[in-house]
C-alpha positions in Angstrom: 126.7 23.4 57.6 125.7 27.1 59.1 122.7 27.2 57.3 121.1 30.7 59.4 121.2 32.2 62.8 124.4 32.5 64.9 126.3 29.6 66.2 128.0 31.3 69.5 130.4 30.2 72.1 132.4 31.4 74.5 135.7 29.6 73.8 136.3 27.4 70.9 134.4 24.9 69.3 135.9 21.4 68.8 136.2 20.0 65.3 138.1 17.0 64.2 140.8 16.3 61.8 140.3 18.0 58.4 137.2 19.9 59.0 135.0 21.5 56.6 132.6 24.7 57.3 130.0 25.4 54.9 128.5 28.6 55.1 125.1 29.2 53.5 123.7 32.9 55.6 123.7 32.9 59.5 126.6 33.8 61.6 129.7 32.4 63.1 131.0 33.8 66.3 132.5 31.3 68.2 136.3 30.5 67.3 136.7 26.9 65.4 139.6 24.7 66.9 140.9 22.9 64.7 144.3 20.7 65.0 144.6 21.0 61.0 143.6 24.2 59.3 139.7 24.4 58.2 138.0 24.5 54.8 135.6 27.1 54.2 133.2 26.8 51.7 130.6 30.2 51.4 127.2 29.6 49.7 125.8 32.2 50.9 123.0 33.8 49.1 122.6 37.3 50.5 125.5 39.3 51.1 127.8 38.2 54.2 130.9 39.6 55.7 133.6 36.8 56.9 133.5 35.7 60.5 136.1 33.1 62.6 135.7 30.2 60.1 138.0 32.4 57.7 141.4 31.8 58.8 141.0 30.4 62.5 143.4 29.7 65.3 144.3 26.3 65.5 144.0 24.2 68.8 144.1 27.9 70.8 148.2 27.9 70.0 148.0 30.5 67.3 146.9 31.0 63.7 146.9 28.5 61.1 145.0 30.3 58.3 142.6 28.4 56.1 143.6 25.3 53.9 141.4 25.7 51.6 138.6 28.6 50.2 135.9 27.8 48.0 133.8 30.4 46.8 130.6 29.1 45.4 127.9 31.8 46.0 125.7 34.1 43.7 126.0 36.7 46.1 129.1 38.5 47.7 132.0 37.6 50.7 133.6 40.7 52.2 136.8 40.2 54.5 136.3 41.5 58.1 140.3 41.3 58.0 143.7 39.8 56.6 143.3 36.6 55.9 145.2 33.7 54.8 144.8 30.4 52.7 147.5 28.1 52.9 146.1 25.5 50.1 143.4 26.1 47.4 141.5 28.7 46.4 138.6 27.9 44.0 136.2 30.9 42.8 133.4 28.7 41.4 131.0 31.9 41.4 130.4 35.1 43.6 132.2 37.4 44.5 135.1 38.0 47.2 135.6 41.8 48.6 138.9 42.3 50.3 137.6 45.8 51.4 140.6 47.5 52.7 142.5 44.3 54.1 145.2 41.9 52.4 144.2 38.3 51.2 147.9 36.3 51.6 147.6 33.3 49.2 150.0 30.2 49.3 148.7 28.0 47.3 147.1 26.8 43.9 143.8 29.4 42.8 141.4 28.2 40.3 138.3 30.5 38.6 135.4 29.5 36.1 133.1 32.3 37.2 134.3 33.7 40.5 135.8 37.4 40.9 138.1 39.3 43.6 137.3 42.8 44.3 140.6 44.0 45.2 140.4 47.5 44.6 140.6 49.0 47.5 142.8 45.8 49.3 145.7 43.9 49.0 146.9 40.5 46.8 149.8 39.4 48.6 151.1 35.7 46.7 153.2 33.5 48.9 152.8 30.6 46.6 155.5 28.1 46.4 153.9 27.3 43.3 152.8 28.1 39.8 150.0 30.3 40.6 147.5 31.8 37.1 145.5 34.9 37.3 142.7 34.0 35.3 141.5 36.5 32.4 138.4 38.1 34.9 139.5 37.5 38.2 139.9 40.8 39.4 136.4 43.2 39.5 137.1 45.5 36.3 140.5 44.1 36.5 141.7 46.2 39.3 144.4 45.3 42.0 145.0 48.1 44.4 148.4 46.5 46.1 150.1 43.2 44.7 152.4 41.2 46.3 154.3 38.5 44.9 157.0 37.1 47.8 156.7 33.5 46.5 159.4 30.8 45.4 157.7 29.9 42.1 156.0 33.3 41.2 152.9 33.7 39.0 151.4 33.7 35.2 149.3 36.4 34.3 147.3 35.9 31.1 144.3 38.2 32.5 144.6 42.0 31.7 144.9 44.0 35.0 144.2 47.6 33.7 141.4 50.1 34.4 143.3 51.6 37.6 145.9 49.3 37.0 148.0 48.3 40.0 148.7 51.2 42.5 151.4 49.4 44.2 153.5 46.5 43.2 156.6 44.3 45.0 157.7 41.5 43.3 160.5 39.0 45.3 159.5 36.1 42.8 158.8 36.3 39.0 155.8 37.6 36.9 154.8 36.4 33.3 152.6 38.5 31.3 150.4 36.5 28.6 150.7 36.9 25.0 148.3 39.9 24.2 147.4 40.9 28.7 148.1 44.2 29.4 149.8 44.9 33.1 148.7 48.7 33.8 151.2 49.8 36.2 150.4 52.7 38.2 153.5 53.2 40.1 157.7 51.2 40.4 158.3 48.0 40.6 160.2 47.4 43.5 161.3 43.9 45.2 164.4 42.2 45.8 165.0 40.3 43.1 162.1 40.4 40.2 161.6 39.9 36.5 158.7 40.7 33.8 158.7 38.3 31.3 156.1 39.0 28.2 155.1 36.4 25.8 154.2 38.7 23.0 
């Protein structure tokens, strides 16, 4: 737990199998090393921007991403880059700014209160499974650039509209909910794609 101030190192530091970083306010400049990918929990209660604990290099051989985000904070998380979460990704409260940078996604994402600022960055979905965008995941339910390059592509029930979606690629398949509007600002283009509606 990084509870304040600035953990530092010159190098790595040494966690063991299947760690966990919570991160209440402080700092975290010192790389974690990690044989599996980390979890990064952010209770942060003033506004922070993401540091190394948000997808890490694993055991100094290259990057391994994060297995697992939870975002459980009254305040705000802003990416300091791309990142990656290879496993879950739970927005219990708070708020996650991408900024300008792409958020890569490959696994399950879950929302009671939790929102994604993404107008200004990037949704890119590598999910090899059923992935829902919840109704109010997105900050006034704007996506500046979506990517969905997954096997199993992704139910959404939420309206994205407002800006809509500036750019979208879709190698995978997307299901619009009965009664969500999907505000498209600009061609679909992908590989192979299909919009399905439920009503």
């Amino acid at each position: 737990v990084l509870k304040n101030g600035n953990l530092q190192n010159s190098s790595f530091v040494r966690f063991s199998s299947s760690p966990t970083i919570i991160r209440i306010d402080g700092s975290l400049s010192a790389t974690p090393d990690s044989i599996t990918p980390l979890v990064v929990n952010y209770q942060n209660t003033s506004p922070i921007t993401s540091g190394t604990e948000f997808g890490v290099v694993g055991n100094g051989s290259g990057p391994l991403g994060t297995a697992s985000l939870v975002l459980n904070t009254p305040s705000t998380v802003t990416l300091s880059g791309g990142r990656q979460v290879n496993g879950s990704n739970s927005l219990q409260q708070g708020t996650l700014d991408l900024s300008t940078f792409t958020l890569t996604t490959r696994g399950s994402l879950f929302r009671s209160n939790g929102v994604i600022n993404a107008s200004n960055g990037t949704m890119n979905f590598t999910n090899t499974s059923l992935v829902t965008l919840y109704t109010g995941m997105f900050t006034s339910g704007l996506i500046n650039n979506l990517t969905i390059n997954g096997n199993s592509g992704i139910t959404e029930i939420g309206d994205v509209t407002g800006a809509g979606i500036a750019q979208i690629y879709i190698n995978g398949v997307l299901k619009v909910g009965t009664g969500a509007t999907l505000d498209l600002k600009s061609a679909v283009t992908g590989n192979h794609f299909l919009l399905v509606s439920d009503g």
